[in-house]
DOVO-88411 format. One line per field, with one value per residue (C-alpha): x, y, z; residue number from 0; residue in three letters. Coordinates in Angstrom, 3 decimals, m for minus. Layout:
% DOVO-88411
x: c(X_...)
y: c(Y_...)
z: c(Z_...)
lumba: c(NUM_...)
mikol: c(ALA_...)
% end
This chain:
% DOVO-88411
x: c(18.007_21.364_21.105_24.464_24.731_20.984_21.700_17.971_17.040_16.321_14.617_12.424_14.073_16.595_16.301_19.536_21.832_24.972_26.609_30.549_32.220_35.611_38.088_36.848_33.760_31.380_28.588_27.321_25.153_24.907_21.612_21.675_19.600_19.995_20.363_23.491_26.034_29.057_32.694_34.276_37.692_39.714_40.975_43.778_42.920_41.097_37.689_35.825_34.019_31.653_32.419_28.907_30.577_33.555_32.655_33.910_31.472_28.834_26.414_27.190_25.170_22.357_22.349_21.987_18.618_17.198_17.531_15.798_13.521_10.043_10.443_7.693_8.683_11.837_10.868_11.099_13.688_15.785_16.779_16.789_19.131_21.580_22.080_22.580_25.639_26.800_26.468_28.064_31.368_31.581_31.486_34.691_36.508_36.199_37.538_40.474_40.954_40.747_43.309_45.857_45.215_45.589_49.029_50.512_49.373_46.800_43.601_41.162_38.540_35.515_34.159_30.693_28.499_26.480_28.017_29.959_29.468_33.414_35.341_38.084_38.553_38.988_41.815_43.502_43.469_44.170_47.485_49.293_47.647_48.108_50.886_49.884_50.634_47.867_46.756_43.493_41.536_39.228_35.938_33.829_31.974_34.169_37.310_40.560_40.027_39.429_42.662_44.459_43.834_45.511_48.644_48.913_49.193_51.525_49.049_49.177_46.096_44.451_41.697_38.994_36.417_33.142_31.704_27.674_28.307_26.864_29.201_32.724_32.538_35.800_36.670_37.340_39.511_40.890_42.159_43.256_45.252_47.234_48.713_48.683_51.571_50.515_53.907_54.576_50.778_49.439_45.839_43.941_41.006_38.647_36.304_33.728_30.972_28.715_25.653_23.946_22.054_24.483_27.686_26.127_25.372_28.898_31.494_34.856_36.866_37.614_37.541_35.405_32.836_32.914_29.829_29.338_26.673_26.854_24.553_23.363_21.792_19.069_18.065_16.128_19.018_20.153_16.109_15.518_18.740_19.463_20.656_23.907_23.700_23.471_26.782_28.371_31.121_31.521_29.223_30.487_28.277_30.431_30.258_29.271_30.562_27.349_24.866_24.247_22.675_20.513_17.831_19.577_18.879_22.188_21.543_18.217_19.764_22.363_19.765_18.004_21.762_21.636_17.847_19.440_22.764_22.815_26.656_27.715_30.416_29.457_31.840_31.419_33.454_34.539_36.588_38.278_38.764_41.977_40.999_37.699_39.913_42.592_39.203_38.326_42.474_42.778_39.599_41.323_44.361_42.821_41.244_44.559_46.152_43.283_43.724_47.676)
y: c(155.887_157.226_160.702_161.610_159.935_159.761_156.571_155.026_157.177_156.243_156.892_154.920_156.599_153.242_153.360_150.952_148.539_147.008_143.650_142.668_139.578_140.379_138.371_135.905_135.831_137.048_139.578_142.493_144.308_148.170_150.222_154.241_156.818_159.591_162.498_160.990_163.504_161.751_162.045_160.798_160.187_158.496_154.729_152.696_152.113_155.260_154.755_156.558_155.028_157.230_156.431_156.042_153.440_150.836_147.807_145.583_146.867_149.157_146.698_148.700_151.621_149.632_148.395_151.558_152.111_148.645_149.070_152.480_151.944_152.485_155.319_157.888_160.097_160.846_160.857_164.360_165.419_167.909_165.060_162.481_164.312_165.588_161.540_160.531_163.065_161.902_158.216_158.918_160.667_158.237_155.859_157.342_158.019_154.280_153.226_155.612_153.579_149.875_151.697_152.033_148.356_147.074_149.342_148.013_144.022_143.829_142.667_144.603_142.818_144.745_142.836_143.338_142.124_143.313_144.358_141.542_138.529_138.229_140.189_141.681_138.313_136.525_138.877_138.443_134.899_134.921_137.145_133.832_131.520_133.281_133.107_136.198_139.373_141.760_144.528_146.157_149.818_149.275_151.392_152.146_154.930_155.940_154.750_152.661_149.741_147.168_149.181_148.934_145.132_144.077_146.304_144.652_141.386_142.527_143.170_147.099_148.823_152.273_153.366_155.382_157.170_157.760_159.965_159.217_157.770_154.048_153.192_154.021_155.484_155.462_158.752_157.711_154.485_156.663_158.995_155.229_154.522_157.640_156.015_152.161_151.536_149.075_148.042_144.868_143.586_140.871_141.615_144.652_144.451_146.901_146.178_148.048_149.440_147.106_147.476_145.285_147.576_151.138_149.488_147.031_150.275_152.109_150.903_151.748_150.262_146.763_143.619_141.383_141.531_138.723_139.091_137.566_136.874_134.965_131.688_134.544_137.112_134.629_132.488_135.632_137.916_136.492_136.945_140.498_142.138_140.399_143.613_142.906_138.913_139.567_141.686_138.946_136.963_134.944_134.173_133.589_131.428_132.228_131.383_127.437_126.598_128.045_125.943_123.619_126.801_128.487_127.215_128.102_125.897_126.015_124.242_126.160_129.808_128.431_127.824_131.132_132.859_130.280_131.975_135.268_134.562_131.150_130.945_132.594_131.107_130.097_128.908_128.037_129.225_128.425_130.757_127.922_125.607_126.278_123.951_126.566_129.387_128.110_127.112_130.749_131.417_129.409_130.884_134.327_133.061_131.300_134.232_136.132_133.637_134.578_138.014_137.400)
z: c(88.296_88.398_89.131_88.412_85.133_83.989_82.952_82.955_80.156_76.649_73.334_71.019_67.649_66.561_62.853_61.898_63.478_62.431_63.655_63.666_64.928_67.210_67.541_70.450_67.107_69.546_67.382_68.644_67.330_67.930_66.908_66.449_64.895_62.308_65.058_67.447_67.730_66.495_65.752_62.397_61.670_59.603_59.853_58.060_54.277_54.201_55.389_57.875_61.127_62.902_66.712_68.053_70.332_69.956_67.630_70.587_73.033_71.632_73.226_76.590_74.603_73.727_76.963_77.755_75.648_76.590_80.351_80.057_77.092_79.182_81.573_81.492_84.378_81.940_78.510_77.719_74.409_75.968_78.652_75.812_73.666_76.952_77.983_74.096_74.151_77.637_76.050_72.902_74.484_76.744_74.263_72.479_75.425_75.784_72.538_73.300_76.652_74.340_71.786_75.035_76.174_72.595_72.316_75.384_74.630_77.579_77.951_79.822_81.354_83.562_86.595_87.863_90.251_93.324_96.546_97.887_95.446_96.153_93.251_95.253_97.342_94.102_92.266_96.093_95.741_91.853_92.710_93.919_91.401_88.057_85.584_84.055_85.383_86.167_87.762_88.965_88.538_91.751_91.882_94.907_95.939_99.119_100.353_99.366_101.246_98.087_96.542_99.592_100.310_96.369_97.336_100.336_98.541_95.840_93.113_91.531_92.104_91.709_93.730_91.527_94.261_92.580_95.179_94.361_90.910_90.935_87.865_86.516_83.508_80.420_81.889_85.226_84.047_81.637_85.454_86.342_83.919_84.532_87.568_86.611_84.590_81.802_80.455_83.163_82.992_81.013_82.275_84.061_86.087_86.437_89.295_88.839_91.694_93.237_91.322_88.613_87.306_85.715_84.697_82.115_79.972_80.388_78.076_80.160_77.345_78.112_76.166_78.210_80.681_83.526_86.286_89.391_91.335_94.759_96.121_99.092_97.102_96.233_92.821_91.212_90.429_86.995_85.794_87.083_85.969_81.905_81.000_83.140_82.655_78.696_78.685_80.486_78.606_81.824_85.119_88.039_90.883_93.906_97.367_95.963_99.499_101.296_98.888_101.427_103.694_101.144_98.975_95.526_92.506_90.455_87.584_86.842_87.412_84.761_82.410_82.910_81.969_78.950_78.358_78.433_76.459_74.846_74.649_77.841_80.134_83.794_86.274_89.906_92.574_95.687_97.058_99.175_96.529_94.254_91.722_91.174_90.807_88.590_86.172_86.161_85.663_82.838_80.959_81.166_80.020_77.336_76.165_76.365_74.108_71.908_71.478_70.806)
lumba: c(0_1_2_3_4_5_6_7_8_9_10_11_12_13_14_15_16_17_18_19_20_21_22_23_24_25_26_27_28_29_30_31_32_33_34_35_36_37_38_39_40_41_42_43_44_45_46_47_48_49_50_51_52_53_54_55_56_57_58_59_60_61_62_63_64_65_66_67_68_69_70_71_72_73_74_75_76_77_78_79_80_81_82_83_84_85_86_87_88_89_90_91_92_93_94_95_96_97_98_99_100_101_102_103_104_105_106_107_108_109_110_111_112_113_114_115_116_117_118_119_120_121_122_123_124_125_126_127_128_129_130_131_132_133_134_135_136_137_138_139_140_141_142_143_144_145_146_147_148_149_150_151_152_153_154_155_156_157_158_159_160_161_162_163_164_165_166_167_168_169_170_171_172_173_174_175_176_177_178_179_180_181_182_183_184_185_186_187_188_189_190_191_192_193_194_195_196_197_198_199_200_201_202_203_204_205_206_207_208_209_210_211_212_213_214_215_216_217_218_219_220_221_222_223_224_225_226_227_228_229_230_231_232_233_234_235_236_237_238_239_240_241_242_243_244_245_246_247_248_249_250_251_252_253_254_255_256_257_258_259_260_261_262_263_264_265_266_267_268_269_270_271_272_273_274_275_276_277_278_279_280_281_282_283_284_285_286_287_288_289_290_291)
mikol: c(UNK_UNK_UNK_UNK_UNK_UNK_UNK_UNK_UNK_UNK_UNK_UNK_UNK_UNK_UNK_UNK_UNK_UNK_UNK_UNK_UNK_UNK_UNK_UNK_UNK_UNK_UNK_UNK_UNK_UNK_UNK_UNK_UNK_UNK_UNK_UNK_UNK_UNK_UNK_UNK_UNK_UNK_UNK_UNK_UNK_UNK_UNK_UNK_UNK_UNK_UNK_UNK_UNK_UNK_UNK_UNK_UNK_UNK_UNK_UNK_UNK_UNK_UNK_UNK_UNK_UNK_UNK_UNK_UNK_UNK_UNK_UNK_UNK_UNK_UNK_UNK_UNK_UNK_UNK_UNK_UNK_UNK_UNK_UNK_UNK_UNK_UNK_UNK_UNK_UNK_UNK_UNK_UNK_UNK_UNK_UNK_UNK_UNK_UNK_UNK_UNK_UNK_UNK_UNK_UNK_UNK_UNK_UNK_UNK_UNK_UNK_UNK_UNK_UNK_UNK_UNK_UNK_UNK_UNK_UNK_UNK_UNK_UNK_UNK_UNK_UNK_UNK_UNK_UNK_UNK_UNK_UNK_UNK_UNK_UNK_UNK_UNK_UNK_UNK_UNK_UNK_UNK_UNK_UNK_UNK_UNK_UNK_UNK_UNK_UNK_UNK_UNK_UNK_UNK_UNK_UNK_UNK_UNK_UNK_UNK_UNK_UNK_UNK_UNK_UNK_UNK_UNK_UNK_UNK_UNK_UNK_UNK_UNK_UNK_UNK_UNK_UNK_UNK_UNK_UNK_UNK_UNK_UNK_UNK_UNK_UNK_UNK_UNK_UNK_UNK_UNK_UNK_UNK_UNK_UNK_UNK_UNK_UNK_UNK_UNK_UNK_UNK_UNK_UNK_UNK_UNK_UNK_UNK_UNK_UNK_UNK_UNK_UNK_UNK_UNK_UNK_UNK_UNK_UNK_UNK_UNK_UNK_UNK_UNK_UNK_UNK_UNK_UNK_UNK_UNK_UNK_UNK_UNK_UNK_UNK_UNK_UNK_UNK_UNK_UNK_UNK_UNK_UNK_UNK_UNK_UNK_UNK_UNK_UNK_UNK_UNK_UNK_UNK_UNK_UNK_UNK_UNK_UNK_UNK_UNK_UNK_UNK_UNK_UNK_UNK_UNK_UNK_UNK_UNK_UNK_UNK_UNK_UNK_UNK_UNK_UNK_UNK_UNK_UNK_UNK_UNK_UNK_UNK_UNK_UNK_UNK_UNK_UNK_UNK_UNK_UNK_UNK)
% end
């Protein structure tokens, strides 16, 4: 558990869900009760949409309930009803943070994965590969190292220091995008803290999730975290260049993602190989031609 956040806590009381298609015709489907604390407000064409989480990624909140649907030692209604509030604003705080990239014409896309499956070594090597101009909100729980290793190559980067948080949260990126100027980016990063476990459930406001998950940590990771595999709009298998040391079965831990999320992405990567990373390149940019 996340004892900052309280993020492994739940409740049983769904009584509705609603599903909507975005525009890369992805559903998601986001399930509330009658007793969430919401804020309504107005929307073009006069209707009113009660923010219990961004259409685009309200899945991060029921994330949230399915990773923490069976704990005993917290099921009490007092700490119930205090991590449904924390959820909720966090939830809105989020959409305020899509509203920004939309405004400025960037996509947002969250990166997750466990300590060292190779994010920040990948954005360093996409800096001289990619057309598209990005930039990166880089979240760890001490230092600027990963901030300061981007800058060094050219890329824009903010350091976000969690202290003991496992996760960023839309308020933090939110403090991020204070200091990352949006108007020369095509893309923004936000690499999140090494964990596979918290960030699947906090919606920080971006438009797609891509997860990685390295030949090293072992064939059992996709299977004992689907919370974090089932938010993913990509996979990453990185490190492909070490398959030869490990016993690591690629083709079946590609089918248990397809278990998890039928219609999920997977790309292998080789951190060595260009031709790899200009595949996972020219998804992203595909995806940004999407969107515009």
């Amino acid at each position: 558990m996340c004892k900052d956040c309280g993020c492994s806590i739940t409740t049983n009381n769904h009584q509705h869900g609603h599903t909507h298609v975005d525009e890369f015709g992805r559903e998601y489907t986001h399930v509330h009760d009658h007793e969430h604390d919401t804020l309504e407000h107005p929307h073009e064409g006069g209707h009113h949409h009660h923010h219990h989480g961004e259409d685009e990624h309200s899945h991060n909140h029921q994330a949230a309930h399915e990773t923490l649907h069976h704990n005993p030692q917290l099921n009490d209604s007092k700490t119930i009803a205090v991590i449904k509030k924390i959820l909720d604003k966090n939830d809105q705080e989020a959409h305020h943070n899509r509203e920004h990239f939309n405004e400025h014409g960037v996509l947002a896309i969250n990166l997750m994965s466990s300590p060292g499956s190779g994010k920040t070594t990948l954005l360093e090597k996409m800096g001289g590969l990619a057309a598209f101009k990005f930039g990166v909100i880089e979240g760890d729980l001490e230092t600027s190292r990963d901030a300061d290793r981007l800058t060094a190559v050219g890329i824009p980067a903010v350091q976000i220091q969690t202290g003991s948080a496992c996760h960023l949260d839309a308020f933090m990126v939110h403090k991020g995008l204070h200091d990352l100027p949006l108007a020369p980016l095509d893309v923004c990063f936000i690499e999140n803290v090494g964990n596979l476990v918290c960030p699947a459930s906090y919606d920080v406001g971006s438009h797609l999730n891509i997860v990685l998950v390295s030949i090293p940590e072992g064939e059992d990771k996709i299977a004992k975290y689907p919370v974090m595999f089932r938010c993913a709009d990509l996979i990453l298998i990185t490190k492909t260049d070490l398959l030869p040391y490990f016993k690591y079965d690629i083709e079946r831990e590609k089918a248990e993602a397809r278990k998890i999320k039928p219609n999920v992405d997977i790309l292998e990567v080789n951190i060595n190989d260009e031709a790899s990373i200009m595949r996972v390149i020219d998804w992203i940019e595909f995806k940004r031609k999407m969107r515009n």
